[in-house]
C-alpha positions in Angstrom: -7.0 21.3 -18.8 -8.7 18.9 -16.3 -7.9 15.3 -17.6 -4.0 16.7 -19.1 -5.2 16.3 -22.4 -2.3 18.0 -23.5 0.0 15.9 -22.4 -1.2 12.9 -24.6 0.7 11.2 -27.2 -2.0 11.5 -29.4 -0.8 9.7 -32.5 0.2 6.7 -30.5 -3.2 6.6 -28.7 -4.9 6.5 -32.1 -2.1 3.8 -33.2 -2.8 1.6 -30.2 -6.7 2.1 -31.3 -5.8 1.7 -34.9 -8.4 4.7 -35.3 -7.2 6.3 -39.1 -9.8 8.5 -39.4 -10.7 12.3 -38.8 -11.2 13.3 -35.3 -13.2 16.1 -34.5 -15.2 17.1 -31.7 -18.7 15.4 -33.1 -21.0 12.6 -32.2 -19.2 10.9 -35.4 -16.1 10.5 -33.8 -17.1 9.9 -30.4 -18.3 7.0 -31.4 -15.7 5.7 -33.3 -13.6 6.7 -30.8 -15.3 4.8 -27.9 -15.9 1.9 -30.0 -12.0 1.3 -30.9 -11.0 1.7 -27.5 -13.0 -0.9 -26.1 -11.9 -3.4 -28.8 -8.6 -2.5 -28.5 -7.9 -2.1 -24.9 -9.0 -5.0 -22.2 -10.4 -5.1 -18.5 -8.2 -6.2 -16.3 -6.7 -5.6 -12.8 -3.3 -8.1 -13.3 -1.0 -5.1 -11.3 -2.8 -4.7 -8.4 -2.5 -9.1 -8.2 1.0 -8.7 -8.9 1.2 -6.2 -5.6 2.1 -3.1 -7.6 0.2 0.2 -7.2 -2.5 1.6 -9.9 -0.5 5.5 -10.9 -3.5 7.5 -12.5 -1.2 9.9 -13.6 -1.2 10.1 -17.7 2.5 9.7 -17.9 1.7 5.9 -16.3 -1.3 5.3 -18.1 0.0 5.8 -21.4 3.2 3.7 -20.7 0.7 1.0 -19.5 -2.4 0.6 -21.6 -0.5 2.4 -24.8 3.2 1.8 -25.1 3.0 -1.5 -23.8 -0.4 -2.2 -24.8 -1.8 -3.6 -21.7 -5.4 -3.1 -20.2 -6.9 -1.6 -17.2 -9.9 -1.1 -15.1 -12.3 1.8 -14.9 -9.9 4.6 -13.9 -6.8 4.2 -15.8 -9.1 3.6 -19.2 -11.8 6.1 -19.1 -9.0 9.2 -17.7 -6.9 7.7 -20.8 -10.1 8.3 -23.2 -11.2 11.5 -21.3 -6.8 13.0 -22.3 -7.9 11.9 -26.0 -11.5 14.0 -25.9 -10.2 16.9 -24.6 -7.1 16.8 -26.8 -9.8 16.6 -29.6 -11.9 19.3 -28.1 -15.3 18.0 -25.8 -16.4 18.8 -23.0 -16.0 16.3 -21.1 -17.0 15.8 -17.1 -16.4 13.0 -15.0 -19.4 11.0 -13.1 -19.0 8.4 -10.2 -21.2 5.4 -9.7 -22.0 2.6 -7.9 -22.2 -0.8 -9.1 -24.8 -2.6 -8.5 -24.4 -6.0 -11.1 -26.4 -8.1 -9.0 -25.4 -7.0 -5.5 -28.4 -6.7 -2.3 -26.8 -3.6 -0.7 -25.9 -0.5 -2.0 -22.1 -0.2 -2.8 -20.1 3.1 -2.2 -19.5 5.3 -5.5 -16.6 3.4 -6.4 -16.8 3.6 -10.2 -15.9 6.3 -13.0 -18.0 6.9 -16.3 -17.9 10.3 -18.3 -20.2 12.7 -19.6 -19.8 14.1 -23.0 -21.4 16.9 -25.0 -21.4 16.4 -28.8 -23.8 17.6 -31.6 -25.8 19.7 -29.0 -26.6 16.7 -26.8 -25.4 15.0 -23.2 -23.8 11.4 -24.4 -23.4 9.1 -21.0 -19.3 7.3 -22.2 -17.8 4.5 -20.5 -15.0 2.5 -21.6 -13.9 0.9 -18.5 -16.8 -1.1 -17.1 -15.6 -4.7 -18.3 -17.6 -7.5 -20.6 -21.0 -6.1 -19.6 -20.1 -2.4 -20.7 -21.5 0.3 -23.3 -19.3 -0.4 -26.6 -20.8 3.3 -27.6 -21.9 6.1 -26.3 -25.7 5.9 -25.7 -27.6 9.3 -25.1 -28.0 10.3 -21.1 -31.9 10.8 -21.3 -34.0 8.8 -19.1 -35.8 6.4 -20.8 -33.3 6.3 -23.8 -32.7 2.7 -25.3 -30.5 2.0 -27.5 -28.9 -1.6 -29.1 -25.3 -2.0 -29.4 -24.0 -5.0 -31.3 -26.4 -7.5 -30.6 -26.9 -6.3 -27.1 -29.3 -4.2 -25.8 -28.6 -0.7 -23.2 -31.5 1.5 -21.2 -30.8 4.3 -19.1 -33.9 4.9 -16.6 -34.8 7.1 -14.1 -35.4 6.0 -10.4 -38.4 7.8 -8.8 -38.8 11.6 -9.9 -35.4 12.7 -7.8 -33.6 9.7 -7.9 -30.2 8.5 -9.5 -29.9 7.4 -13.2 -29.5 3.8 -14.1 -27.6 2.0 -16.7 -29.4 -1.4 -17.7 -28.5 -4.5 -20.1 -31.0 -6.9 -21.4 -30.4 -10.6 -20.4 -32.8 -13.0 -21.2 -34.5 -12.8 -18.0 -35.7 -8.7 -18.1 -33.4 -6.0 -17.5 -30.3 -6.1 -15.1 -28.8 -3.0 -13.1 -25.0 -2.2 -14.3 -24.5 0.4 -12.1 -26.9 3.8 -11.1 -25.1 7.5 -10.8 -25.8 10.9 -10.8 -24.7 14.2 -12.5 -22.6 15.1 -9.8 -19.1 16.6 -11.3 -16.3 14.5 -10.1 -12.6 15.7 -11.1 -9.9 13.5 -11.0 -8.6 14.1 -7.3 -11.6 12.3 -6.7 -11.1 9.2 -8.5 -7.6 9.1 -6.7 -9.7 8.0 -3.5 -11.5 5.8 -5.1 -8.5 4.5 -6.5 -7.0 4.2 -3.7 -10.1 2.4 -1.8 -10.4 -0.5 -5.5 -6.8 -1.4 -5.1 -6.0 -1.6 -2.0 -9.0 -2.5 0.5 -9.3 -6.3 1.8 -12.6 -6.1 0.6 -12.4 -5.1 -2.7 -13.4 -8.0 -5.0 -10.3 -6.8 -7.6 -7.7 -7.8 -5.4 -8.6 -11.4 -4.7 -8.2 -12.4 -7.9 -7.0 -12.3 -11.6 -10.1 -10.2 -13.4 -9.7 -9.8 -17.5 -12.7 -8.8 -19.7 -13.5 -7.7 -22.9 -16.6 -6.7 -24.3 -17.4 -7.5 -28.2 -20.5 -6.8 -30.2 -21.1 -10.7 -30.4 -19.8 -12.1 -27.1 -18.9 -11.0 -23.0 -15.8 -12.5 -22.2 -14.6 -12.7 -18.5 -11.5 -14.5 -16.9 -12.0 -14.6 -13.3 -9.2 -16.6 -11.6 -9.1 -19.6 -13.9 -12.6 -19.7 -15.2 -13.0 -18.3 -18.7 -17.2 -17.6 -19.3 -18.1 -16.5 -23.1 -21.0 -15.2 -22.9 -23.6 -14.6 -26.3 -26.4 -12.3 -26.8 -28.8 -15.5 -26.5 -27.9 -15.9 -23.1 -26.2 -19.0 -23.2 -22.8 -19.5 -21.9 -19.4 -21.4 -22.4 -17.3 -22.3 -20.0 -14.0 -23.2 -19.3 -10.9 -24.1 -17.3 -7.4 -22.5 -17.9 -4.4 -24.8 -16.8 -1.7 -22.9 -15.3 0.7 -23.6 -18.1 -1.4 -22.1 -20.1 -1.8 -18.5 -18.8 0.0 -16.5 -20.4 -0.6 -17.6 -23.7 -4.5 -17.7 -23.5 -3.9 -13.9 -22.1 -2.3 -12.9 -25.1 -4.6 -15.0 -27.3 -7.7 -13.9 -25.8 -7.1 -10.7 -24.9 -4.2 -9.1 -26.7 -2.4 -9.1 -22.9 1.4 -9.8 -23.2 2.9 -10.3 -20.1 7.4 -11.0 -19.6 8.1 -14.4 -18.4 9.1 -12.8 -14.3 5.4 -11.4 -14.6 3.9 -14.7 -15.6 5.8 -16.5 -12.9 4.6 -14.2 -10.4 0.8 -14.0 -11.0 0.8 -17.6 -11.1 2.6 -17.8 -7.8 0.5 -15.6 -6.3 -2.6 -16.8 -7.2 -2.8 -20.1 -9.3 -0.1 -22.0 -7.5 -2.6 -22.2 -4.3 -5.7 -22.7 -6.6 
């Protein structure tokens, strides 16, 4: 099997969703499936801040995001949810993309989403893209729209050759989440890439804390000590987390319980020199 679906506790995954329901390889369950996860599992990059290495391997992801019911970033969640599919029997590829969220160069193929056949059609699935991402699966067609919660997905085209496009409404017109292509990736790849996110002085997750959540009726985002809420409207709260503070607004916020030497040491590492 490519993504060790095999080797997946597959009742505690589904506890850690608190999915009760059938699971069979349909467009039914997909998306109950997808939707769960990303309500039940965070965005956030708190090991690689805390100077530990991101293991892909399932055996670490399941101790992480399942038995102690952390979070994680694109990698260790979508591998997690591609183990569950194939347990459950899709077919399931992996894709690589590259973020674009506002950025004015084009970014190396840095990011992992998965492609999933169910009910005789492609579904485009990505549970690891943070407050901005896809709460379902929406259908990889170009041109396909599709609303979400009170939020709003497109996928489009670029040009008649050109790389596929994932796009959120904001108040202002459409904005770019990240553009990709079809090409097959298996999971040696997203080792490098890995590799490249967590450890490279210019990767934006190792500066500082990152913790997301996506929610059919708000975006929330921790970024160092600025907490933004944002609603489908397009307006934004704000606001400032003492130090003190952190660990319980992690857990209240974001279901993220971290022991007392790990809440020292973030804070040490990051928030004492804020």
């Amino acid at each position: 099997m490519t993504w060790n679906g095999e080797e997946l506790d597959f009742d505690a995954y589904l506890a850690r969703l608190g999915h009760t329901g059938e699971t069979k390889p349909d467009l039914h369950t997909l998306r109950a499936l997808h939707r769960a996860h990303v309500a039940a599992i965070p965005f956030e990059n708190l090991e690689m801040m805390l100077g530990r290495p991101v293991p892909l391997d399932l055996a670490a992801l399941q101790d992480k995001m399942v038995r102690r019911r952390r979070g994680g970033y694109c990698y260790e969640q979508n591998l997690l949810f591609a183990a569950a599919l194939e347990r459950i029997g899709f077919d399931v590829i992996g894709l690589g993309a590259r973020v674009r969220a506002g950025a004015s160069t084009t970014r190396a193929v840095t990011h992992m989403l998965l492609k999933v056949e169910a009910d005789g059609e492609e579904w485009h699935c990505d549970v690891g893209f943070g407050a901005d991402g896809l709460l379902e699966p929406i259908r990889l067609r170009d041109g396909v729209e599709a609303r979400q919660g009170d939020w709003r997905y497109r996928i489009d085209r670029e040009g008649d050759e050109g790389p596929l496009v994932l796009r959120t409404w904001r108040s202002d017109g459409w904005f770019d989440l990240y553009a990709y292509t079809l090409e097959r990736r298996l999971p040696v790849d997203y080792v490098v890439m890995n590799h490249y996110t967590s450890t490279h002085p210019r990767s934006s997750f190792i500066r500082q804390p990152v913790v997301q959540k996506a929610a059919p009726e708000a975006r929330r985002r921790l970024v160092g000590d600025q907490l933004s809420v944002t609603h489908p409207d397009g307006s934004v709260v704000q606001q400032s987390v003492p130090v003190g503070e952190l660990a319980g607004f992690l857990a209240r916020k974001f279901g993220i319980e971290l022991d007392a030497d790990d809440s020292a040491e973030l804070i040490r590492v990051h928030y004492a020199g804020a």
